[in-house]
KOLTIVEX-801896 format. One record per residue (C-alpha): residue in one letter; chain; x, y, z. Coordinates in steps of 0.1 Angstrom, whole numbers, plus 5000, padded with zeros to 4 digits. Each point is the difference from the previous one (the first is absolute). Layout:
<pts>
PT   rest   kette      x      y      z
PT      A       A      X      Y      Z
...
</pts>
This chain:
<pts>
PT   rest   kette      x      y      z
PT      X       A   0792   1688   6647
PT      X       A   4983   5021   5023
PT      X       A   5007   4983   5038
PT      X       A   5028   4986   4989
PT      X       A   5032   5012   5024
PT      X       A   5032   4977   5015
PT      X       A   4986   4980   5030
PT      X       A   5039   5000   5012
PT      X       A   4999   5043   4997
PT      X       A   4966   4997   5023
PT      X       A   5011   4980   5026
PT      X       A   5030   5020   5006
PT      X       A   4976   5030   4999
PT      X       A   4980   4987   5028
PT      X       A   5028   4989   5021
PT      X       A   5016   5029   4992
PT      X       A   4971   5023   5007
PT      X       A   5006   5017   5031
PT      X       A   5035   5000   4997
PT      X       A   4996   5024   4970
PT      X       A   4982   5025   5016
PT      X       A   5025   5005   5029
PT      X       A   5014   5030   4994
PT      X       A   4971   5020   4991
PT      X       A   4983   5022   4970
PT      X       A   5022   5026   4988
PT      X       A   4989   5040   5016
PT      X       A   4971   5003   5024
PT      X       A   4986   5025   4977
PT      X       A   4983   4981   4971
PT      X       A   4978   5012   4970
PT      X       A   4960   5007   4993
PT      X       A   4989   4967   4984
PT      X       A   4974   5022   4978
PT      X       A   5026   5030   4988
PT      X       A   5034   4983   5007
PT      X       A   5012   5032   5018
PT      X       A   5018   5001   5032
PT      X       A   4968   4994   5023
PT      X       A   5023   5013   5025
PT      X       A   4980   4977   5033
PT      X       A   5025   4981   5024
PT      X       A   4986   4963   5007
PT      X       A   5009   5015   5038
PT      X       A   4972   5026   5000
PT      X       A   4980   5000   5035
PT      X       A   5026   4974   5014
PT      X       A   5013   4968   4993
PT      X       A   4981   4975   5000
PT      X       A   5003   4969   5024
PT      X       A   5026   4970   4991
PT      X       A   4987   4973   4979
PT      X       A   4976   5012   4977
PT      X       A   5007   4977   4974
PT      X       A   4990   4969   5022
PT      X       A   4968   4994   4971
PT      X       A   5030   5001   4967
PT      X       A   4989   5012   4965
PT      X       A   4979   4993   4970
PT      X       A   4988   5012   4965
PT      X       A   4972   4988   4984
PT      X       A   4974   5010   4969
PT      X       A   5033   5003   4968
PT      X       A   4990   5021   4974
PT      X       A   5021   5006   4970
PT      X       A   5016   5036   5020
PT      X       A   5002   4989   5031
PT      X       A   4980   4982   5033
PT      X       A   4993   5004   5031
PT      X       A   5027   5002   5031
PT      X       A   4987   4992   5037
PT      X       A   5013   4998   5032
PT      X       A   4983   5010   5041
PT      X       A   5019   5011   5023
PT      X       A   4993   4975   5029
PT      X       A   5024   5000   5030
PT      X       A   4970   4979   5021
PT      X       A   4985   4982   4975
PT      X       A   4973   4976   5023
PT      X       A   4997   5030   5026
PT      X       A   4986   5027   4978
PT      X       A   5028   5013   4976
PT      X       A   5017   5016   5028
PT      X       A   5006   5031   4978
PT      X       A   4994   5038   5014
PT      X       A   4966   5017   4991
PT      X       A   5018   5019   4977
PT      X       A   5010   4999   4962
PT      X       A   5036   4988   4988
PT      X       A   5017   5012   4970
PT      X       A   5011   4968   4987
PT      X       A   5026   5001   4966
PT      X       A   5000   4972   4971
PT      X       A   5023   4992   4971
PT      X       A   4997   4982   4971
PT      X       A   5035   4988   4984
PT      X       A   5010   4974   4969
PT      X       A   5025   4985   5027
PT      X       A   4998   4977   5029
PT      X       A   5026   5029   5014
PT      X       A   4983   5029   4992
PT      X       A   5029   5017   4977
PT      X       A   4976   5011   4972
PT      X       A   4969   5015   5016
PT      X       A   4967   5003   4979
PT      X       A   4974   5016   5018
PT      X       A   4996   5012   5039
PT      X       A   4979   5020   5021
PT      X       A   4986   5002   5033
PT      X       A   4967   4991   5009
PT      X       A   4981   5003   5031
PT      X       A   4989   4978   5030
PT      X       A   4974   5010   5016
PT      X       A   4981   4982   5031
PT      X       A   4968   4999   4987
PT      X       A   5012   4973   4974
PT      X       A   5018   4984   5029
PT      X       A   5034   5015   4985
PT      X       A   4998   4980   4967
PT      X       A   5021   5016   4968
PT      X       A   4981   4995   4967
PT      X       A   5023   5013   4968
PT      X       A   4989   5001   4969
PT      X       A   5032   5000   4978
PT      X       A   4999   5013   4964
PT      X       A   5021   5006   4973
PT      X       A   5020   4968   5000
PT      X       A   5009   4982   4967
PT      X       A   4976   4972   4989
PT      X       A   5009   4965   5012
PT      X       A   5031   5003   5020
PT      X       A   5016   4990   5035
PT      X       A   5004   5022   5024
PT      X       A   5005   5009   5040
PT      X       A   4987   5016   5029
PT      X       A   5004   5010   5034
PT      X       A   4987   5027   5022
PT      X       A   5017   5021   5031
PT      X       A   4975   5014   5029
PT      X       A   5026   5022   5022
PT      X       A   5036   4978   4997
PT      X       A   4981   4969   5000
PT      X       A   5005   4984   4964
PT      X       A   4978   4976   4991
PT      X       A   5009   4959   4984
PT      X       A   5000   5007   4962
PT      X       A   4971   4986   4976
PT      X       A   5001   4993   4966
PT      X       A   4971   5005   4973
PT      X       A   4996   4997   4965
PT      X       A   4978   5021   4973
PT      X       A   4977   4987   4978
PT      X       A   5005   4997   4961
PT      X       A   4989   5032   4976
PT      X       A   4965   5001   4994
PT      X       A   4995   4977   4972
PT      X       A   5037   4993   4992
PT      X       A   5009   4964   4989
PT      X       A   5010   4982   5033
PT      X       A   5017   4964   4995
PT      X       A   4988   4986   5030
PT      X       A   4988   5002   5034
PT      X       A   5004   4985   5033
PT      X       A   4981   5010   5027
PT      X       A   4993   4980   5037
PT      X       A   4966   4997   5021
PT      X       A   4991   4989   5033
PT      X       A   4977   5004   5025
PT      X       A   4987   4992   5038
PT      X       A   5029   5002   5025
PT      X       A   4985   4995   5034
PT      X       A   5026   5012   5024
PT      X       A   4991   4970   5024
PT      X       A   4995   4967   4980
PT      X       A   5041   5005   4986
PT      X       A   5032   5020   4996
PT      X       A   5003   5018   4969
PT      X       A   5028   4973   4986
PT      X       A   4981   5006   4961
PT      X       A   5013   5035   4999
PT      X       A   5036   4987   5007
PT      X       A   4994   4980   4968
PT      X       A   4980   5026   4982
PT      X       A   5024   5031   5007
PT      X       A   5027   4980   4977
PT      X       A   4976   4992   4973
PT      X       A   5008   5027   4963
PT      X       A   4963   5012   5001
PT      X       A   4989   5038   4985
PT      X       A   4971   5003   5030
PT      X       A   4982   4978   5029
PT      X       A   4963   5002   4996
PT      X       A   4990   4991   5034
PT      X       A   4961   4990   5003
PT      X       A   4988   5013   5031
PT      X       A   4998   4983   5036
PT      X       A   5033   5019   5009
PT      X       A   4989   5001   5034
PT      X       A   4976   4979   5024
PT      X       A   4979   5016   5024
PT      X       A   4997   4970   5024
PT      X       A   5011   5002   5034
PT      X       A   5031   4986   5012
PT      X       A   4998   4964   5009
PT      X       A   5026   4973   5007
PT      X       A   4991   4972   4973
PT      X       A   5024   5014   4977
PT      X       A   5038   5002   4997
PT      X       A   4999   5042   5010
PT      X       A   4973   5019   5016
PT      X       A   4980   5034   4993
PT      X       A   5010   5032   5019
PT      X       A   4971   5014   5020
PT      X       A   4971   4978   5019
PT      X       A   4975   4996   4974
PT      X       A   4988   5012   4966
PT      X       A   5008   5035   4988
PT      X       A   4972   5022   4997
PT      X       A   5017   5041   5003
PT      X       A   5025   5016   4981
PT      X       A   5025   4995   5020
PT      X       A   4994   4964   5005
PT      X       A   5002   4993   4965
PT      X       A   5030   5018   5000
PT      X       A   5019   4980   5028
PT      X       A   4988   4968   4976
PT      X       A   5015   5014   4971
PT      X       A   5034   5010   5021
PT      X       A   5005   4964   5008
PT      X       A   4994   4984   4967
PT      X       A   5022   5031   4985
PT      X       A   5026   4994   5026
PT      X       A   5011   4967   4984
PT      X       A   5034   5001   4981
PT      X       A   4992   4972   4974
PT      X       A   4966   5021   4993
PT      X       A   5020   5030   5000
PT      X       A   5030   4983   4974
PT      X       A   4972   4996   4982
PT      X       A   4984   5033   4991
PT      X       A   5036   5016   4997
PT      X       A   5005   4975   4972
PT      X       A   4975   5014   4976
PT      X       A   4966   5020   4996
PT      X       A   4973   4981   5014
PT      X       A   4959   5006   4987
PT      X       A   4979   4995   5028
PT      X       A   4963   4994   5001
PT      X       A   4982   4991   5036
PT      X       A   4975   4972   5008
PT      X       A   4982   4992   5029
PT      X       A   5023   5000   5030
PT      X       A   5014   5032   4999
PT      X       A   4969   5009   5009
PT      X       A   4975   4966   5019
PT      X       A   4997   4973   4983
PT      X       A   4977   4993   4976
PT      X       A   4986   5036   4997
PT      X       A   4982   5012   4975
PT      X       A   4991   5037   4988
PT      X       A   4987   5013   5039
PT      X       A   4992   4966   5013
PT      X       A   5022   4983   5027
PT      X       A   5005   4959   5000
PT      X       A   4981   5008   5034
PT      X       A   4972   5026   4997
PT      X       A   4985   4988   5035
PT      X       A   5032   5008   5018
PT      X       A   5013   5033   4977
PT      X       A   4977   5027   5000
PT      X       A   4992   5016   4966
PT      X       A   5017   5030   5012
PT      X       A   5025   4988   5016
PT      X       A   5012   4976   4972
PT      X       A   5002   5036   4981
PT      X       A   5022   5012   5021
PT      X       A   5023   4965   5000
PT      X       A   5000   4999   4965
PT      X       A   5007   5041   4993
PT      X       A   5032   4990   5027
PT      X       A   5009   4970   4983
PT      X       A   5003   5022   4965
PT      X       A   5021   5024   5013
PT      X       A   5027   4976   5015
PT      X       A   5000   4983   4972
PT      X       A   5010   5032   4975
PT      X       A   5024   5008   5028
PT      X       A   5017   4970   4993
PT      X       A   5002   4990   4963
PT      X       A   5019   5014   4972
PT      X       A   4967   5015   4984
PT      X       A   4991   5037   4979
PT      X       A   4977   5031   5020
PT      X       A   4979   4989   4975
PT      X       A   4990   4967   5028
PT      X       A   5002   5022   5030
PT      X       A   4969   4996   5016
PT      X       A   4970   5021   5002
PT      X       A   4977   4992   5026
PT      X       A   4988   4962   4997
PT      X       A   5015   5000   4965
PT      X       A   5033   4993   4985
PT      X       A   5008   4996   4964
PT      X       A   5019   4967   4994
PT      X       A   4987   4989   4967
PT      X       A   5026   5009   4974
PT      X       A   5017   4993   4967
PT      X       A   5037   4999   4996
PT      X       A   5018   4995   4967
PT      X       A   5029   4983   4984
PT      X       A   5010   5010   4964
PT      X       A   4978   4983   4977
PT      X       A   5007   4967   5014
PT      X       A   4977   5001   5031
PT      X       A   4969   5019   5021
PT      X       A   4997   4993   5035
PT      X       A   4967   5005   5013
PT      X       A   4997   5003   5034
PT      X       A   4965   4991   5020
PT      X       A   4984   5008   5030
PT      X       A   4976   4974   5009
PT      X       A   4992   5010   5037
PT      X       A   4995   5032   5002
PT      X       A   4965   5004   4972
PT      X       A   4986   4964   5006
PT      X       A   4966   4990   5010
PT      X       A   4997   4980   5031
PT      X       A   5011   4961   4992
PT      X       A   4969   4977   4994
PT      X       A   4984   4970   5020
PT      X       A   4994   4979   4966
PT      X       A   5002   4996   4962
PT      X       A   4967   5022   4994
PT      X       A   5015   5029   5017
PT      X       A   5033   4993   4987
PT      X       A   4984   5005   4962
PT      X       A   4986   5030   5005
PT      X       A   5009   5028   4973
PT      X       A   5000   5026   5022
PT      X       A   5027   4984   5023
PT      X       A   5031   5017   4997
PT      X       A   5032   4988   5014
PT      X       A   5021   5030   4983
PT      X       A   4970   5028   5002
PT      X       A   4986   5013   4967
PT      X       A   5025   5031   4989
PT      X       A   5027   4978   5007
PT      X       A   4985   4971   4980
PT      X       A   4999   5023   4970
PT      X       A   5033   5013   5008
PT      X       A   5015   4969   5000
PT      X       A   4983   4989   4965
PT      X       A   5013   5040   4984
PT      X       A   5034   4986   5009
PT      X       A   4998   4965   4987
PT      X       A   4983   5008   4968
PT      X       A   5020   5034   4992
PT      X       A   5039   4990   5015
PT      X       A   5016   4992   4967
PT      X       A   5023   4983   5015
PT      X       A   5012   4960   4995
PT      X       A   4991   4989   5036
PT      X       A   4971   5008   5024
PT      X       A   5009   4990   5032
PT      X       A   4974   5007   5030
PT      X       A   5013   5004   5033
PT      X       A   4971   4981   5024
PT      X       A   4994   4990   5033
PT      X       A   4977   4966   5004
PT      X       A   4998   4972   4977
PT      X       A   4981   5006   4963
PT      X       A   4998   4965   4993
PT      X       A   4972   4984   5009
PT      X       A   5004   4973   5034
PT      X       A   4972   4972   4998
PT      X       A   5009   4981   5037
PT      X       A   4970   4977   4996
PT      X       A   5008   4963   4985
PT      X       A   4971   4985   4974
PT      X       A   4972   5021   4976
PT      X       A   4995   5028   5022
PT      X       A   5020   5030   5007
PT      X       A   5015   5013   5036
PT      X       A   5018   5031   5004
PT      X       A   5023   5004   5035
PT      X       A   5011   5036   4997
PT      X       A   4971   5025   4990
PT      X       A   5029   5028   5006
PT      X       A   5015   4990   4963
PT      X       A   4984   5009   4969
PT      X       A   4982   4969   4999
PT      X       A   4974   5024   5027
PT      X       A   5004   5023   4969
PT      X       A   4990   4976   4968
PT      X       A   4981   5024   4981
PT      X       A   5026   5025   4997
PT      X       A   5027   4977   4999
PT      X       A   4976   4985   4970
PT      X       A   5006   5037   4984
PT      X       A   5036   4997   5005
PT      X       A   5005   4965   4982
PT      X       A   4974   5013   4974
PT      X       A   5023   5032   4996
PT      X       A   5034   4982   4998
PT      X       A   4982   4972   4977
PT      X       A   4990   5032   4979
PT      X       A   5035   5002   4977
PT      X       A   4998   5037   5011
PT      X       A   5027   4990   5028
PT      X       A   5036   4992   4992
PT      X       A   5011   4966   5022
PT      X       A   4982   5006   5031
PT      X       A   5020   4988   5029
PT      X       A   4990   5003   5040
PT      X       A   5023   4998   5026
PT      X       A   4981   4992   5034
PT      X       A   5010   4999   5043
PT      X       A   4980   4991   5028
PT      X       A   4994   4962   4998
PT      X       A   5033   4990   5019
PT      X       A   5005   4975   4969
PT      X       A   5016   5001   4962
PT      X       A   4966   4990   4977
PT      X       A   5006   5005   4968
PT      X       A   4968   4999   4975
PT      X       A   4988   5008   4963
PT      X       A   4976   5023   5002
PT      X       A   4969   4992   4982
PT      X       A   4967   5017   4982
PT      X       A   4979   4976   5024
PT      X       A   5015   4976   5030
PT      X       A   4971   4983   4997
PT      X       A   5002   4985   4970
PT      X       A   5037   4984   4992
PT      X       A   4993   5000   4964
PT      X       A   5001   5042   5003
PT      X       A   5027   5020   4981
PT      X       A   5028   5010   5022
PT      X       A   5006   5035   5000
PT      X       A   5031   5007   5027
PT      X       A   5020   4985   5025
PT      X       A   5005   5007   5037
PT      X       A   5028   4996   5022
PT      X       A   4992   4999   5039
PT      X       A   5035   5003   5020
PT      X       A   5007   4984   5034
PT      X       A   5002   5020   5027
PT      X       A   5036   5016   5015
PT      X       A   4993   4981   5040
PT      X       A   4957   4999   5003
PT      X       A   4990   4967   5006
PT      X       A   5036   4987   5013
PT      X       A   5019   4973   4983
PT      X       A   4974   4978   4984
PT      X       A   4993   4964   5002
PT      X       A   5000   4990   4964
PT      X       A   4987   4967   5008
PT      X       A   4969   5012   5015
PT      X       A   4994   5031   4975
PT      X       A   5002   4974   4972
PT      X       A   4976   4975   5018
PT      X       A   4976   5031   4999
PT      X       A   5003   5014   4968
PT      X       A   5009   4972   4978
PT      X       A   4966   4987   4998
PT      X       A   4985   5029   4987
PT      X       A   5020   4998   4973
PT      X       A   4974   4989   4979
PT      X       A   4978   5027   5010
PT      X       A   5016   5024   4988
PT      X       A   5023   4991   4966
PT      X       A   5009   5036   4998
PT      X       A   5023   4996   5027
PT      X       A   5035   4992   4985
PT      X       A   5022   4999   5032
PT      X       A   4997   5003   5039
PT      X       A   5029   5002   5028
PT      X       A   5000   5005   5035
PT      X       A   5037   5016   5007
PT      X       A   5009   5032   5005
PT      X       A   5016   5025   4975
PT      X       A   4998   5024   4971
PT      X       A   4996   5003   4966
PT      X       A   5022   5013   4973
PT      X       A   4987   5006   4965
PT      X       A   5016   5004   4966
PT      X       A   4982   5021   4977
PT      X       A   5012   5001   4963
PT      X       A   4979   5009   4967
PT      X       A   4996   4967   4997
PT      X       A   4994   4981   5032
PT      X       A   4997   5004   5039
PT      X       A   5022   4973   5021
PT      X       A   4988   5003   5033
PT      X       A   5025   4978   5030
PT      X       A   4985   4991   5031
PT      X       A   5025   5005   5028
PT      X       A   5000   4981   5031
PT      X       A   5016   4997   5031
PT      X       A   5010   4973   5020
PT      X       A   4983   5015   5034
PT      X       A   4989   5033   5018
PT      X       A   5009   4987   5036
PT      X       A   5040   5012   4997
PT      X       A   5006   5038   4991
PT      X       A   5032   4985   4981
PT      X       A   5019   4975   4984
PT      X       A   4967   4990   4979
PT      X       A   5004   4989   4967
PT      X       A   4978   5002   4971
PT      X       A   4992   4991   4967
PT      X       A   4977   4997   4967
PT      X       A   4971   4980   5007
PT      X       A   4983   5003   4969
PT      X       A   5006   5017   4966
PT      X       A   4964   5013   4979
PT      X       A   4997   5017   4963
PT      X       A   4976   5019   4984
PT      X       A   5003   5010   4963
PT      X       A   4992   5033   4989
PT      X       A   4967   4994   4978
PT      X       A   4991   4967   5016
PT      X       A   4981   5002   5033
PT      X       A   5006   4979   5026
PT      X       A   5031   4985   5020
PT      X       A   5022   4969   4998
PT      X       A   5019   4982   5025
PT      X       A   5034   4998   4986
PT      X       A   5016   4983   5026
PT      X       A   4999   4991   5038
PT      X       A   5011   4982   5023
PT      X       A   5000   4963   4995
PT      X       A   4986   4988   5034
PT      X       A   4979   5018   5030
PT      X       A   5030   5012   5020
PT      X       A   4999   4985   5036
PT      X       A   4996   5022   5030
PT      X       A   5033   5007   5015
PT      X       A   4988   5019   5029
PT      X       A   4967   4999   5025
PT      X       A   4979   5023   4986
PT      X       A   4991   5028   5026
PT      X       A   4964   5009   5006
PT      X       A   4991   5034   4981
PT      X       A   4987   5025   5024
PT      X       A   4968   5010   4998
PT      X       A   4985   5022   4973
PT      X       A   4975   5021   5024
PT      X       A   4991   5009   5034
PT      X       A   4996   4965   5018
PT      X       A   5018   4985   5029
PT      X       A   5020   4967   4994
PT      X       A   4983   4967   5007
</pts>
């Protein structure tokens, strides 16, 4: 089964990882990833380069059946600007089947330069088809902590099973990053995470750890200071060396609730100058994700929508719903309006190519804000609270539900971030009418710290009501965690994993909140088990800090 690895070999690996690397890659000179000659260039070339450049730790990201995608930055100052020389390293990377490095694959040397803030982006190729392997890269006689990744299944070959991870929304200030400590030990083929990687607010003291900097980032290099911090911590980092990770953005790695050009604050952000925030914000975040040249950015644009496959068993479609939406609407009329996009046309069709033509078992889309639709208004008439979801989007989300409802789509499944809560939900031809067919399901995951430890009590005296408002809705939770899914030809078993609080950076403990099914052929999701009572509150919840640019009360 595809994912499926010894959790005892990983944890050793991850203890074990810098301890591996101690003595070095073999011979400073290496070969030409692209010809596999002697390239015949020294890592040393111009200079060493200063101590600690491996502060940030390693990733790989976007598995294809031949290989995936290797990333490090070399980052001795991470919060004060990189702290590298305005010059380009020669930085060396190997691939091995070994935790020890005795049987190499593949290695190279790849180059970083300043103007990507000294990131290293490898596309490896030529690796067998679904197999474990390790890297580690070497700038000067620095080595780095090792990583291990995973390729994807053959194109089209008969894959058993699949088990794959998402999360989503880890505000550095609102928690430590205790998931990942849970997360990096779970037997999992990727980590899809679902945007919100970053916040751009400014620092404040409500929360548990505090923002670098003294307020919101807005250039280059303030977006990359934000990203140092976050990429600084070692149960983030234990994370991504643990397996490839699929990344999508959502609002703030960029200002909250953007949309296409618009800032959340057009009064206070210029046209122009939100341009230039959001072209800064693009490029620190390529710099520092496991992603192709294909989603460098160009300008104001940076191709993140993508489709990633697994055998025959599953397609993962991932969207991009900032980036190409219309401006959010003010009410229900505006909200129905065909020619509101929340996706942008080409990649609306795009996205209906791929569902319609995958062939494979599974359709999986990768998505940033809640498909289901959220009626927070008691009685006959309908109230929606977040215009950012796709309920400000209902006549293309009708097209969607119309499309998976078509039998022209193999069991549709969505896999959603953003809302700080698990909802799960059948997805249906028409919320508005419960009688309608359901056509899908949709699992929202909880957020890695945003929000802070939740006060179950109180999210259940708020939601609970609207229960009957919206009979789609099949589960809701408040805790914090991940999700890890089981997909087999027959059935997706999705566990919600939560953990007992975000205020300690260790000794937290976690565990299943909630088991779901959906069976391949019938849409919809079922609650197979969870827990038996509301679990009580074992710790004050800490006020989340805020979202945007506003002083504390």
């Amino acid at each position: 089964m595809s994912g499926k690895h010894s959790p005892v070999a990983r944890r050793r690996f991850l203890a074990g990882a810098g301890a591996v690397t101690a003595g070095g890659l073999a011979g400073p000179v290496l070969l030409d990833p692209a010809t596999g000659a002697r390239a015949g260039v020294r890592t040393t070339a111009g200079g060493a380069p200063p101590p600690g450049v491996f502060t940030l730790g390693v990733a790989s990201g976007e598995p294809a059946p031949d290989g995936f995608v290797l990333w490090t930055r070399l980052a001795p100052r991470p919060v004060a600007g990189g702290g590298m020389p305005k010059r380009d390293v020669q930085v060396a990377w190997e691939v091995a089947d070994d935790a020890r490095f005795r049987r190499r694959r593949a290695r190279g040397v790849a180059t970083a330069r300043p103007g990507l803030g000294h990131s290293v982006h490898v596309e490896v190729r030529g690796l067998a088809p679904d197999r474990e392997y390790f890297y580690r890269f070497r700038a000067g006689r620095q080595v780095s902590p090792a990583g291990r990744a995973r390729t994807a299944p053959a194109a089209g070959a008969r894959v058993d099973g699949l088990r794959f991870a998402f999360a989503s929304c880890q505000s550095w200030q609102d928690g430590y990053y205790s998931v990942y400590d849970h997360l990096a030990d779970e037997d999992v083929a990727f980590v899809a995470f679902l945007g919100d990687y970053i916040y751009e607010s400014r620092p404040s003291s409500a929360g548990v750890r505090r923002h670098e900097g003294t307020g919101e980032p807005y250039t280059l290099e303030q977006y990359r200071n934000r990203y140092g911090q976050y990429r600084g911590d070692a149960q983030l980092q234990a994370a991504h060396a643990a397996f490839p990770w699929i990344v999508t953005l959502d609002d703030h790695e960029v200002d909250n609730n953007w949309a296409g050009l618009i800032p959340q604050d057009p009064a206070d952000q210029s046209a122009k100058a939100f341009r230039a925030r959001r072209k800064a914000a693009f490029q620190a975040y390529y710099e520092h994700m496991p992603l192709r040249r294909s989603s460098l950015p160009r300008g104001l644009d940076m191709r993140l929508y993508r489709r990633l496959r697994f055998g025959g068993l599953a397609a993962l479609h991932v969207l991009d719903t900032r980036q190409y939406r219309g401006d959010q609407p003010f009410s229900e009329e505006e909200a129905n309006d065909p020619k509101r996009t929340i996706t942008g046309a080409a990649q609306e069709r795009w996205l209906a190519r791929g569902l319609t033509g995958s062939g494979a078992r599974w359709n999986v889309l990768a998505n940033q804000v809640m498909v289901a639709q959220s009626d927070e208004k008691p009685g006959p008439e309908r109230g929606f609270g977040d215009w950012d979801q796709w309920d400000g989007y209902r006549a293309q989300r009708r097209r969607l539900m119309e499309l998976f409802g078509s039998g022209r789509v193999a069991n549709p499944v969505v896999v959603t971030g953003d809302r700080h809560a698990t909802w799960v939900s059948e997805l249906r031809a028409d919320f508005d009418d419960p009688a309608s067919r359901v056509v899908g399901a949709e699992f929202v995951g909880t957020s890695v710290t945003s929000g802070g430890d939740s006060d179950q009590a109180a999210f259940h005296r708020r939601w609970d009501p609207l229960q009957a408002e919206n009979p789609h809705w099949r589960y809701f939770d408040g805790r914090r965690g991940y999700f890890v899914c089981d997909l087999t030809s027959e059935r997706m078993v999705s566990r919600l994993r939560v953990v007992d609080t975000v205020r300690r950076a260790e000794g937290t403990t976690a565990r299943t909140a909630a088991e779901f099914v959906v069976e391949a052929g019938r849409p919809g999701v079922t609650v197979a088990s969870q827990d038996p009572a509301r679990p009580a509150v074992k710790h004050a919840p800490v006020p989340a800090a805020p979202d945007n640019d506003k002083p504390l009360a």
